[in-house]
C-alpha positions, -999 to +999 in steps of 0.1 A: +000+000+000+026+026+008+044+015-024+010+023-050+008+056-023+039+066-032+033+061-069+000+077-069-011+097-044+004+133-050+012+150-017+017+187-032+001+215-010-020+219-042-033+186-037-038+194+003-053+227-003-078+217-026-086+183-003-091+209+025-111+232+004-135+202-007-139+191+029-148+222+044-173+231+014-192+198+016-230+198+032-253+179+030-282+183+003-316+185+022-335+158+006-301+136+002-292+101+021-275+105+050-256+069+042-241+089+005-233+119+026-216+103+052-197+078+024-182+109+006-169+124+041-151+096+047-139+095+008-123+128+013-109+122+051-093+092+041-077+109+006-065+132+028-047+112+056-031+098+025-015+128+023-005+129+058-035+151+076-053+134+100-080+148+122-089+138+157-123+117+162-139+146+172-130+170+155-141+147+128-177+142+144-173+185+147-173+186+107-200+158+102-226+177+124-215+210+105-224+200+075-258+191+083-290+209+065-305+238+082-335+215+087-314+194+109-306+220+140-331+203+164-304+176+162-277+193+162-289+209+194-301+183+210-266+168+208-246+193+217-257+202+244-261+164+261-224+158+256-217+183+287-176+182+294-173+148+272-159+147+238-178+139+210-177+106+192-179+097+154-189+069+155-215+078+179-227+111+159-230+088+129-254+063+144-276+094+159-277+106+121-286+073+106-312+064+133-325+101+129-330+095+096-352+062+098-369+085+123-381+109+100-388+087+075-416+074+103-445+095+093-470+083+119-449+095+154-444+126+164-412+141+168-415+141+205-424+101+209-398+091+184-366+112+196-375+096+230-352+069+222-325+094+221-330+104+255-293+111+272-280+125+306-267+156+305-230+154+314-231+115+312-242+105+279-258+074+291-292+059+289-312+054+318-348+046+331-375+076+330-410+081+344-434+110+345-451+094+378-436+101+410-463+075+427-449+042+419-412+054+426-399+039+460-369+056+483-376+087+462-350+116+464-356+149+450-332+170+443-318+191+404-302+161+382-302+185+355-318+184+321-329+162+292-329+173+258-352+156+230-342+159+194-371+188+191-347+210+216-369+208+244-356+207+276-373+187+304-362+188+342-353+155+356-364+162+391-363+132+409-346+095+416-355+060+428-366+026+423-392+011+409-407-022+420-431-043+390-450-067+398-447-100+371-479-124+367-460-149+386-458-132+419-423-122+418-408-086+419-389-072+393-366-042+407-357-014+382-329+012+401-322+044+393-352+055+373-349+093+372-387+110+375-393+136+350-430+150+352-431+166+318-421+129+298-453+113+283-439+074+287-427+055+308-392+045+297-368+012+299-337+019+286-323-013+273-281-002+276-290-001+317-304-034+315-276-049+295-254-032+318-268-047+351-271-083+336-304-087+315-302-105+285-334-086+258-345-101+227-358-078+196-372-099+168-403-102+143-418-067+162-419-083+196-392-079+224-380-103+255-365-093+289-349-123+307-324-135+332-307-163+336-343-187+331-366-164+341-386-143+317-393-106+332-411-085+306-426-094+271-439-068+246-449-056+211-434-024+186-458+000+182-442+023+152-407+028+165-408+021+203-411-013+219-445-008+242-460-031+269-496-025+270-497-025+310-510+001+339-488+021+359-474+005+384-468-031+365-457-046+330-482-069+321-459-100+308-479-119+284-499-148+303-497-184+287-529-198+274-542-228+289-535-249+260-502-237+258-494-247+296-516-281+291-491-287+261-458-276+275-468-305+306-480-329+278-445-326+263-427-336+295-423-297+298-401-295+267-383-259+257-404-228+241-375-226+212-387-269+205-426-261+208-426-234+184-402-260+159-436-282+167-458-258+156-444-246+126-444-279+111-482-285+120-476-309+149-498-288+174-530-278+150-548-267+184-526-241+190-521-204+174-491-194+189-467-201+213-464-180+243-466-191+279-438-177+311-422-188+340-425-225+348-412-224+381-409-266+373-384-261+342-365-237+364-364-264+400-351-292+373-335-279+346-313-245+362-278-242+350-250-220+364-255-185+347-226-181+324-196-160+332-190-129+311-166-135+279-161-097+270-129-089+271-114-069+300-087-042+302-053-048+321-046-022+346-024+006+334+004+008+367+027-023+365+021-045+399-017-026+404-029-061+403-009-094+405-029-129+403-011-162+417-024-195+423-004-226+433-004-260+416+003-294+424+011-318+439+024-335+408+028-373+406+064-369+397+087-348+414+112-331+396+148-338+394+150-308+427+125-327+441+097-304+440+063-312+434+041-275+434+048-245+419+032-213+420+028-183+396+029-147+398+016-124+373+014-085+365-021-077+353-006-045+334+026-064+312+015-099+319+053-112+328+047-146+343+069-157+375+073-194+383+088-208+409+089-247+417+086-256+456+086-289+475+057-283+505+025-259+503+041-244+535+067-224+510+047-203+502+047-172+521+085-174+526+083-173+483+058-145+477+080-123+503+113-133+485+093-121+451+074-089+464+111-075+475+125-082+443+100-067+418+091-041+440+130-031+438+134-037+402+102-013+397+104+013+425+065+001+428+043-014+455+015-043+452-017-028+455-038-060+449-034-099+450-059-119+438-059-158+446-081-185+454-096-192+490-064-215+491-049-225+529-016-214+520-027-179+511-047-178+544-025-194+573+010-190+586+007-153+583-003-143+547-030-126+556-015-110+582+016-098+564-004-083+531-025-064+556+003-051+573+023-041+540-011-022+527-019-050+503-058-060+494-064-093+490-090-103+464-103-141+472-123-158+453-160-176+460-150-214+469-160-232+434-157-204+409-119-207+394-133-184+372-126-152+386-091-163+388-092-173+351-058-154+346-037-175+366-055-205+358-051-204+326-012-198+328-014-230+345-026-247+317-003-230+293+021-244+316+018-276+319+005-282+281+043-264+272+057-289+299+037-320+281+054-308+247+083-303+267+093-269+258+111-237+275+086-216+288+104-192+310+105-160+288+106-121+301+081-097+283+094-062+265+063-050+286+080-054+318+116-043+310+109-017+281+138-033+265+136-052+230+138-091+242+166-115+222+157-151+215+195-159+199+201-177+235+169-199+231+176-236+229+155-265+218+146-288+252+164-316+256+185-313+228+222-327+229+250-299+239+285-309+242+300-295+273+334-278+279+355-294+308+381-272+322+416-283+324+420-284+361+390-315+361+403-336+334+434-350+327+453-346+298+445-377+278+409-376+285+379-358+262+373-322+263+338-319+264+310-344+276+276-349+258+248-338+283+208-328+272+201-296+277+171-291+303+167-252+309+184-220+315+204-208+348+181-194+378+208-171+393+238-178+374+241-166+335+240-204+318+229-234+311+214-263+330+224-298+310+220-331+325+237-363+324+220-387+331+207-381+366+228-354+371+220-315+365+244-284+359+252-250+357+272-245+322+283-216+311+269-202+281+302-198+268+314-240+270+285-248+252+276-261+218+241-272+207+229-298+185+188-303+179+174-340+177+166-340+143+205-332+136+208-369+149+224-395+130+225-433+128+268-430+140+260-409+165+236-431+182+259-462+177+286-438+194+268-429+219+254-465+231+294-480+231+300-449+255+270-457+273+281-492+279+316-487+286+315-457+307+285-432+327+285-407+350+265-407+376+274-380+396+301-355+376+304-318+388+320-303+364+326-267+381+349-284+406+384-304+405+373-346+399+401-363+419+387-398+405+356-407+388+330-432+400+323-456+374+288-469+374+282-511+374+246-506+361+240-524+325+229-492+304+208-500+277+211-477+246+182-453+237+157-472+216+144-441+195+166-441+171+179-474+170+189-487+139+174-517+136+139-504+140+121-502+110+100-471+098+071-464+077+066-439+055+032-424+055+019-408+024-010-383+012-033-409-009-007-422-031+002-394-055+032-394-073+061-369-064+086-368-090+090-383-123+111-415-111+079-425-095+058-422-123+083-447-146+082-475-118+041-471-110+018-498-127+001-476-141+031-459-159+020-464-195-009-443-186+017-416-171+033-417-198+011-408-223-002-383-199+030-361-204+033-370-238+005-357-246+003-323-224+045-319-238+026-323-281-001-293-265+029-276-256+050-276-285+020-272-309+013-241-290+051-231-295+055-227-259+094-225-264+124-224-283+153-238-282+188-215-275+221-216-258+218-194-222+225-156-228+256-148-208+242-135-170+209-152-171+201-187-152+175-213-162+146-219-141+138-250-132+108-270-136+092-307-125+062-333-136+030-327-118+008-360-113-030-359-105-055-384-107-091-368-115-117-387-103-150-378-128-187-376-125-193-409-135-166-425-116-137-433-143-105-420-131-083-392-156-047-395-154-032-360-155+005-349-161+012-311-161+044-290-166+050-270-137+080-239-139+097-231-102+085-195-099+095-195-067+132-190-082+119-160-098+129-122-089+102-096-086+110-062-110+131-084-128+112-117-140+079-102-133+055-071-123+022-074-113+006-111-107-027-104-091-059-122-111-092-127-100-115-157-101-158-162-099-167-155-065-190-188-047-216-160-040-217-153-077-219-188-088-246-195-055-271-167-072-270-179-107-273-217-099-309-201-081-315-185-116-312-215-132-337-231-108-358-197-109-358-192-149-353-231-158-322-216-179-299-242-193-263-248-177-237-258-197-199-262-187-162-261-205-127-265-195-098-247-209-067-268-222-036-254-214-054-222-198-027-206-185-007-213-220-022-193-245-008-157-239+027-143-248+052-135-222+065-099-217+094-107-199+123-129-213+123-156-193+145-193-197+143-230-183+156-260-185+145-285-209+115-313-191+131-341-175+126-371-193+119-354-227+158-338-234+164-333-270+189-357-282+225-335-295+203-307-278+214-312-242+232-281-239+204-253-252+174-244-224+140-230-233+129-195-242+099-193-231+075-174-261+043-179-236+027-183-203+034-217-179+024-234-151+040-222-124+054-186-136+040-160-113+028-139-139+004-164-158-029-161-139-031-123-146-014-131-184-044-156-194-075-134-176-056-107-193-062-125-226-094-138-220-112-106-206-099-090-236-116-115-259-148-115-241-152-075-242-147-082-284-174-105-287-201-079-271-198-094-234-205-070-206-177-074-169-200-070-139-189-043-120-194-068-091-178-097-098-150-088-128-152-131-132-190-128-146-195-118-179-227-113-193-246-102-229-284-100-241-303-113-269-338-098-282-357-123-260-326-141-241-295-137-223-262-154-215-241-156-185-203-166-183-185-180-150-148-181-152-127-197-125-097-199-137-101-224-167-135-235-156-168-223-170-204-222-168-223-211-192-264-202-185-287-190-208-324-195-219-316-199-258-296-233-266-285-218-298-270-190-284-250-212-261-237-230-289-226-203-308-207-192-275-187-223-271-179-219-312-163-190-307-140-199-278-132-232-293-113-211-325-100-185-302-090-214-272-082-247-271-118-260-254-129-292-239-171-293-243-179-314-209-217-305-221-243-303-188-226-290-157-225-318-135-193-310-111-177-272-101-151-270-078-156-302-064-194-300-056-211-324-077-243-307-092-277-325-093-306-312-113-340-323-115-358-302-142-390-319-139-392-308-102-375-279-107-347-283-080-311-281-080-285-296-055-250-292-046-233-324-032-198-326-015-198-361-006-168-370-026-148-343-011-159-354+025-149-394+016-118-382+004-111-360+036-119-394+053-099-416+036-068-394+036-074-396+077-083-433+078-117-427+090-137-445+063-149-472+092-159-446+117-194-442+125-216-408+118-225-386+144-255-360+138-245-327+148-269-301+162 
């Protein structure tokens, strides 16, 4: 993108100043769409941080509202002076315009009952609850909580707040806080943002609306022009009662779901009923309650490094590690997320950690801990935790016995953990958040990989090897190093005495060299940072490793038996077949005059090029043996062997809506394939290879081809041959749709034709046979065509067509037996899936 800016974005102050000039200039028509008005804003804001000038979101929302029609100043009004000390939002001013629009475009509300929607806090900018009727608010308190504005610029006094208490058909109370009273409003208002706020979960579909929470259904309603109204009294919301038969039904079902009933109905199953529509069972909710589901928005770390630090402690593990620890607890900054881990061998160390880590980070930082959250763990309770955080002014935040949830943080760094350890990996790596400092992975190493250790003169003697093969295990806690093991034994190495070699460096001699060593000599207990007087030899009968024994035997798996290389195709039995597969695709090529035959000019290399082999599986189950000519472009140089490469291809929506045509208009579908697609347009780049293995020209060997025209392979042939084709389609009187540059399409006194091209496939629909006919005449003497006649396969669907019954289908079953197979799940058993 900054390349094509540079090349055609002109960044003059001509080119500002008139940008500028065109922004400030633009208003909107009166009678024009708000959606056109707002597109060309953005047109011209985005032209102009092109040019480097960008304007602040509010200053941007500024502009919009300016260059609204005199007829919209109510709204601008109304607006401005809700927002109180708070910026303005684009994003926000755009959706007031757009819903202000579909407002006026509401001819039977006024403008006072539709702006009511609108209705923000001055100062705040939030919704809330409203009601002109100071009688059914409880723990009232009047005081001056400012003004509302409607979009008509009239200001009402909110005078009043308190809570209102509805009473549902079942009995229960539904509590609504915080509804402001304001005597001069002519509803009673819910705003929807405070229930989503506070937990409620509300429903708008088909013109009616649902309140609920967790199982329980509070309010149920109706739209009436462009509010959601409950036709209710005062002081209650009349929920929608269930009809008798509706109740008698639901208990008839063994109390089945509302969502499966109404599935009933619409297919006829319940002809005694109209509708669904029945509340509360308090019987669903004793036997079928669930756990209300946490929150998964997303939440936003604290800005101050150690404002908040969560830890939790695992273990104990089955295994203890080589220290002999079995727990290990984590600590880790909310604000940079830098993980600490350290590996203890009783619950008890706890405390005696956590104090060892708060000095340290707290001196690192020049911070304090504010907050640590845990679980309701013993060790973060007894032996003077709680004591101690209390004393150094730090909150502990506990959470409710059952609910690892609110400490999902740490315990999913346990997970991470021990799915890293499982791998085995090294996990242990600081964060640029924490240190401000670029971090450097050159010192990483590959877990348990070989390293040949460095032995220092003073512990060996002179006769005896230099360095001793160890398996690296981690990195130094307190020391700069390595930690390799032998054996049983573990050591601090310095980074420096190292070298590293990663398993799959191993070889068949190594593994032979190391079992002999094995046998003859191991080390059970070698320090090597200290003088060795004499070294215990160890009487144990070592067997060698088994993984990469040599006398194991492998298997090779392969991808469905496809051949690789050309080799393979000469020793397969069906090698006659692959034969004439290339023999005849190398004829297409030299009829077409692909190439010639030179020496190589002085400073250019050959590209290189390999046999492709597929085996095409058609329609009507015969198989298609397929052998293509496939150029390396991968060895090719951009600005040198090639520009531009983009091309595009049908998109599945396209070929989705004219499939339903077919249906719709029983047109006829007809389908070619391209030979040689990619092979029929001249290269404009001098370009060489290699001559095809297998089909050298004898006395020849030396020359390579010049290619005259496009190849497999070459990174400029997709846009070469759409190039070519889109050209050809434009002569013949076909019209490009502006939507899909793949679809082509021309019309007939009484008939049309539509063209599909994905890459050298096609389908061709039309209502006149004879035109369709003519069609694939004149491709056929511009392109080498193969006529496969009715469509019956695209893109691996297989198309079914029942003209009599007027239906089409799409089937991927082959696809999906072949994703099987390649698996080795063609025994399993089907599963329906919701």
């Amino acid at each position: 993108m900054k390349a094509l800016s540079g090349m055609y974005v002109k960044s003059s102050a001509n080119n500002k100043v008139h940008l500028m000039k065109k922004l400030f200039n633009l208003k909107m028509a009166k009678n024009a769409s708000v959606a056109q008005h707002l597109n060309e804003f953005n047109t011209i804001t985005n032209q102009l941080s092109s040019v480097e000038i960008d304007f602040d979101d509010e200053i941007r929302a500024l502009i919009v509202l300016a260059s609204l029609p005199n007829s919209w100043e109510a709204m601008r009004m109304a607006v401005s002076n809700s927002t109180g000390k708070e910026k303005l939002k684009y994003n926000d001013i755009r959706d007031l315009i757009l819903a202000e629009e579909i407002r006026r475009r509401d001819a039977g509300e006024t403008s006072r009952s539709g702006s009511a929607l609108n209705l923000e806090t001055r100062g705040r900018g939030a919704s809330f609850h409203t009601t002109p009727h100071q009688e059914i608010i409880q723990n009232y308190a009047a005081s001056d909580f400012g003004k509302v504005y409607l979009a008509d610029v009239l200001a009402l006094d909110v005078v009043g707040l308190g809570d209102v208490r509805i009473s549902l058909p079942n009995g229960s109370i539904w509590l609504l806080e915080k509804v402001q009273h304001i005597p001069d409003l002519r509803r009673n208002l819910i705003s929807v943002g405070q229930l989503d706020d506070e937990g409620h979960a509300i429903l708008f579909v088909g013109g009616t609306w649902k309140v609920t929470k967790g199982a329980r259904v509070l309010a149920r309603g109706k739209k009436t022009g462009t509010l959601y109204m409950t036709s209710c009294p005062r002081d209650t919301i009349a929920v929608a009662d269930a009809s008798t038969d509706t109740s008698l039904w639901h208990r008839r079902l063994g109390h089945m779901s509302e969502k499966g009933m109404k599935m009933l109905l619409s297919k006829g199953k319940l002809p005694e009923l109209k509708s669904i529509d029945f509340d509360m069972c308090e019987s669903c909710i004793l036997g079928k309650q669930k756990n209300v589901s946490f929150l998964k928005t997303g939440r936003t770390p604290k800005a101050e490094k150690l404002e908040l630090v969560h830890t939790d402690l695992w273990g104990p593990s089955p295994v203890a590690s080589l220290g002999g620890s079995r727990y290990y607890i984590t600590f880790i900054d909310d604000s940079s997320r830098k993980v600490w881990v350290y590996f203890l061998k009783n619950k008890s160390d706890v405390f005696e950690t956590f104090k060892k880590w708060k000095v340290m980070v707290e001196t690192e930082t020049g911070l304090k801990v504010k907050f640590l959250r845990s679980n309701d763990g013993g060790e973060y309770i007894d032996g003077g935790f709680s004591e101690y955080c209390a004393a150094q002014g730090i909150r502990m935040e506990k959470t409710i016995p059952g609910t690892p949830q609110q400490n999902g943080v740490a315990e999913h760094m346990n997970r991470t953990l021990n799915e890293r350890a499982r791998i085995p990996m090294e996990f242990r790596l600081p964060k640029e958040v924490w240190s401000g400092k670029e971090v450097k992975f050159s010192h990483l190493k590959v877990f348990c990989c070989v390293s040949y250790v460095h032995i220092d003169s003073d512990a060996r003697s002179k006769l005896d090897a230099k360095s001793k093969i160890c398996f690296f295990i981690g990195y130094g806690d307190e020391k700069f190093g390595y930690r390799s093991t032998v054996v049983s034994d573990v050591t601090e190495i310095d980074q420096k005495k190292s070298e590293f070699v990663n398993l799959d460096e191993l070889t068949e001699n190594t593994v032979q060299k190391w079992s002999e060593e094995d046998k003859e000599n191991v080390n059970s207990q070698v320090d090597l940072s200290t003088p060795v007087a004499k070294v215990r030899r160890s009487s144990r009968n070592i067997r060698p490793p088994q993984r990469y024994s040599p006398v194991l035997n492998y298997l090779l798996l392969t991808d469905g038996g496809e051949l690789e290389c050309y080799d393979e195709a000469l020793q397969d039995e069906n090698s006659s077949k692959w034969e004439l597969a290339m023999k005849d695709k190398l004829n297409s090529l030299l009829g077409n005059q692909t190439w010639a035959l030179i020496e190589l000019p002085v400073g250019k290399k050959a590209l290189h090029n390999k046999w492709v082999y597929r085996i095409k599986n058609e329609h009507d189950g015969s198989k298609r043996y397929k052998a293509r000519l496939v150029v390396k472009g991968f060895q090719q140089k951009e600005g040198i062997d090639y520009t531009e490469i983009f091309s595009p291809v049908v998109k599945m929506s396209t070929i989705r809506l004219v499939l339903g045509m077919v249906v719709a208009e029983n047109l006829h579908l007809e389908q070619l394939d391209v030979k040689t697609a990619f092979l029929h347009d001249d290269l404009e780049e001098d370009l060489y290879m290699i001559q095809p293995e297998g089909f050298i020209a004898q006395e020849q060997e030396n020359l390579v081809c010049k290619l005259r025209k496009n190849l497999y392979g070459l990174k400029q042939t997709p846009r070469q041959w759409y190039k070519k084709f889109d050209s050809f389609m434009h002569r013949i009187g076909f019209k490009r749709c502006e939507a899909d540059h793949c679809c082509y399409v021309k019309s007939f006194d009484n008939s049309y034709i539509i063209l599909l091209l994905y890459v050298d496939d096609m389908l061709i629909a039309g209502s006149d046979i004879a035109e369709i006919n003519n069609l694939k005449k004149q491709l056929s003497k511009q392109f080498a065509m193969k006529d496969l006649g009715v469509a019956k396969q695209i893109l691996g669907m297989r198309i079914i067509r029942d003209k009599a019954n007027g239906t089409l289908k799409l089937s991927q079953s082959k696809y999906v037996k072949k994703v099987l197979s390649k698996f080795n799940m063609n025994e399993t058993k089907p599963v329906s899936t919701p």
